[in-house]
C-alpha positions as a Markdown table, in Angstrom:
| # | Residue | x | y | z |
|---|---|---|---|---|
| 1 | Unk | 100.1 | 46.9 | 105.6 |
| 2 | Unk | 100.3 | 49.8 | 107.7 |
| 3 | Unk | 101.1 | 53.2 | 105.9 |
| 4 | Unk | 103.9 | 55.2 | 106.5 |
| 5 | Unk | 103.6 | 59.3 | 107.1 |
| 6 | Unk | 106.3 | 60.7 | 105.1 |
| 7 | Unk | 107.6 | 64.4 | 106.6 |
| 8 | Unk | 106.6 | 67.6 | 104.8 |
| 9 | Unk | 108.7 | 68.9 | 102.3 |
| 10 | Unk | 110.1 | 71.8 | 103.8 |
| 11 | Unk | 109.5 | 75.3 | 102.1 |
| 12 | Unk | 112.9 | 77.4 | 100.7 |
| 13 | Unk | 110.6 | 80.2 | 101.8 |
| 14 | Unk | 110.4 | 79.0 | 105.4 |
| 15 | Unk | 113.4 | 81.4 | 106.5 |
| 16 | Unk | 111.7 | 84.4 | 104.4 |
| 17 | Unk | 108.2 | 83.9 | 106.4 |
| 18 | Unk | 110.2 | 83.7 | 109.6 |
| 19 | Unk | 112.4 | 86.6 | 108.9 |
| 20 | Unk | 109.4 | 88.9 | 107.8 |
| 21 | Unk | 107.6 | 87.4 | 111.7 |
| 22 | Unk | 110.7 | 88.9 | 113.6 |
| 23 | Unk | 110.4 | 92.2 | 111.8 |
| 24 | Unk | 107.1 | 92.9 | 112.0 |
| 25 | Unk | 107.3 | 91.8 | 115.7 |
| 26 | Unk | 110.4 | 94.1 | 116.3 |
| 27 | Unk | 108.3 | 97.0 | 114.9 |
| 28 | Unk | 105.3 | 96.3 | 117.0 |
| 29 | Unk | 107.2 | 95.9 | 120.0 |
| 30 | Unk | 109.3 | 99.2 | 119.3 |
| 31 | Unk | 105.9 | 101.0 | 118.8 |
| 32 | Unk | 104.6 | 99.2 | 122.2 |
| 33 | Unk | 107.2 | 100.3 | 124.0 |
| 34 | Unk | 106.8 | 104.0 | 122.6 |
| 35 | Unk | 103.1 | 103.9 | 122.8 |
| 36 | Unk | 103.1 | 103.2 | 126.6 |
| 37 | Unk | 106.0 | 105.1 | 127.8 |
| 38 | Unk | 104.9 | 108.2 | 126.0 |
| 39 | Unk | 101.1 | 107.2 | 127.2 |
| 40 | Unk | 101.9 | 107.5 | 130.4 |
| 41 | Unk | 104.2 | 110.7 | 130.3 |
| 42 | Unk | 100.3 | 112.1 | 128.8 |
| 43 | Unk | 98.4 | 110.4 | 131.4 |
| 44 | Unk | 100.3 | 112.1 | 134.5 |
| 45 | Unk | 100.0 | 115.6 | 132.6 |
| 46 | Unk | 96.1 | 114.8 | 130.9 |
| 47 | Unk | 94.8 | 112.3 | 132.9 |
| 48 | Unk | 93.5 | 109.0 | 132.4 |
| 49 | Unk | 91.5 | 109.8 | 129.1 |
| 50 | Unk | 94.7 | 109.3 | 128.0 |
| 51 | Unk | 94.6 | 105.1 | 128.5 |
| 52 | Unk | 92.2 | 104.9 | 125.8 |
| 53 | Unk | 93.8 | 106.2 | 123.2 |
| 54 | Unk | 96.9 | 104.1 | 124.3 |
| 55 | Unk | 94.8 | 101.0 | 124.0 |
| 56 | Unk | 93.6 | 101.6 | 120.5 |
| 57 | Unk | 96.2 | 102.1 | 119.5 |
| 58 | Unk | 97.8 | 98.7 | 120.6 |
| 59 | Unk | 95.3 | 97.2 | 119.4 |
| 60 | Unk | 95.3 | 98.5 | 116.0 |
| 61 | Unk | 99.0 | 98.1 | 115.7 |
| 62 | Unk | 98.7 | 94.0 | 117.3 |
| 63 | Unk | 96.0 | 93.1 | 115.1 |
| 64 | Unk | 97.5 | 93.3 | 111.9 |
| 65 | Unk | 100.7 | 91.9 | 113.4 |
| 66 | Unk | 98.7 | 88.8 | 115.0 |
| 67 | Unk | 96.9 | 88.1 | 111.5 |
| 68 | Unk | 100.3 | 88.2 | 109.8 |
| 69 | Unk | 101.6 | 85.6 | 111.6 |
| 70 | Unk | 98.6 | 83.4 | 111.8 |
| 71 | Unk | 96.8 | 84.2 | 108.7 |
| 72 | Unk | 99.1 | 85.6 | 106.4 |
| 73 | Unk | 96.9 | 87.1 | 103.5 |
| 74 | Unk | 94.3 | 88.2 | 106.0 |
| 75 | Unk | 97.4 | 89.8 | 107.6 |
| 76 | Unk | 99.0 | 91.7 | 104.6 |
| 77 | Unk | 95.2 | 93.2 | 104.0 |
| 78 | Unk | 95.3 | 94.5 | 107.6 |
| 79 | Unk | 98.4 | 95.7 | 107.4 |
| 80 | Unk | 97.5 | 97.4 | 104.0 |
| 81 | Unk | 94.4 | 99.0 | 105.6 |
| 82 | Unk | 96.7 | 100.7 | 108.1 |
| 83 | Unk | 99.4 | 101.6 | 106.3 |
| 84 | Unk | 96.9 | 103.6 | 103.7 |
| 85 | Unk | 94.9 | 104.8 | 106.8 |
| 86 | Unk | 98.3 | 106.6 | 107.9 |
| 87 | Unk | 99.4 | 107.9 | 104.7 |
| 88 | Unk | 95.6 | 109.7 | 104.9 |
| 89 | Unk | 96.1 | 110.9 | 108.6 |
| 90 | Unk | 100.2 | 112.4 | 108.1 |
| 91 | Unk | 100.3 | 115.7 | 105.7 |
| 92 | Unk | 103.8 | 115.2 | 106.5 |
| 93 | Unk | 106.1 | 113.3 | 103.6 |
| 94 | Unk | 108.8 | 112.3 | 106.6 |
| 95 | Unk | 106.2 | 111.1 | 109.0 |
| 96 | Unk | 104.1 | 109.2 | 106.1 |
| 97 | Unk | 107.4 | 107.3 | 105.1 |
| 98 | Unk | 108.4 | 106.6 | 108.5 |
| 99 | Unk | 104.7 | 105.3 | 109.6 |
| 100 | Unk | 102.8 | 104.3 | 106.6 |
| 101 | Unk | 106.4 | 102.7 | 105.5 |
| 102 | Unk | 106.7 | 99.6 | 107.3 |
| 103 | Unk | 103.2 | 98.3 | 107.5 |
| 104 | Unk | 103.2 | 98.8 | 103.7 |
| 105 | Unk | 106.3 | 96.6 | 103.1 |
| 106 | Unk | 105.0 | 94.2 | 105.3 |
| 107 | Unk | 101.8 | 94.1 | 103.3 |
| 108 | Unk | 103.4 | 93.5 | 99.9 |
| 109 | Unk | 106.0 | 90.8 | 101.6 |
| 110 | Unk | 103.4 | 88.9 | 103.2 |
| 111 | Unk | 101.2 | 88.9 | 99.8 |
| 112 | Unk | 104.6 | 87.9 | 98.1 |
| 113 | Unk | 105.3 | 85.3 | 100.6 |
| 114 | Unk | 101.7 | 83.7 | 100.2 |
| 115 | Unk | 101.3 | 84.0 | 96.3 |
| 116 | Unk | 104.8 | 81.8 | 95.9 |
| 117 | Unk | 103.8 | 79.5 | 98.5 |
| 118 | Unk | 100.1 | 78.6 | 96.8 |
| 119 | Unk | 101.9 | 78.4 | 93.5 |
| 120 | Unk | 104.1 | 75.8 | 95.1 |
């Protein structure tokens, strides 16, 4: 007798996972975009040192990203780590919110996410 795979019980948090992808995707593509145009505004005016700087930080704003959508609590530590590392950098209260915010929020969503999916 020849067994039969059944299909995956789908998760209710399946929409939640995907929504949470698209933003963190949206806000690393807004910060790519901002990154390189403003990059190369510096580079014509400082040179190409400046190309450097633009690619760290790419990477260290894909990195996190990439983890959260392929390993998801590996991901939320990452994007922990950064969004601690810039409320350290920014003395500013407005420009800790607006750059620590996000990465933060995606950190505690993607633990959220993975803690009710094991308990599942």
């Amino acid at each position: 007798m020849n067994a039969v795979a059944l299909p995956r019980a789908r998760s209710p948090l399946r929409f939640a996972r995907w929504g949470l992808r698209v933003a963190t995707l949206a806000w690393a593509g807004f910060w790519t975009w901002f990154v390189v145009v403003d990059g190369l505004g510096d580079a014509a005016e400082l040179g190409p040192s400046t190309y450097g700087y633009m690619l760290a930080f790419l990477v260290a704003l894909w990195l996190p990203t990439a983890l959260a959508w392929r390993r998801p609590r590996l991901g939320a530590l990452t994007m922990a780590v950064f969004g601690v590392l810039t409320l350290v950098y920014f003395a500013n209260p407005f420009a800790r919110a607006f750059f620590a915010g996000p990465p933060l929020v995606f950190a505690l969503a993607l633990a959220w996410l993975e803690h009710r999916e094991r308990a599942r």
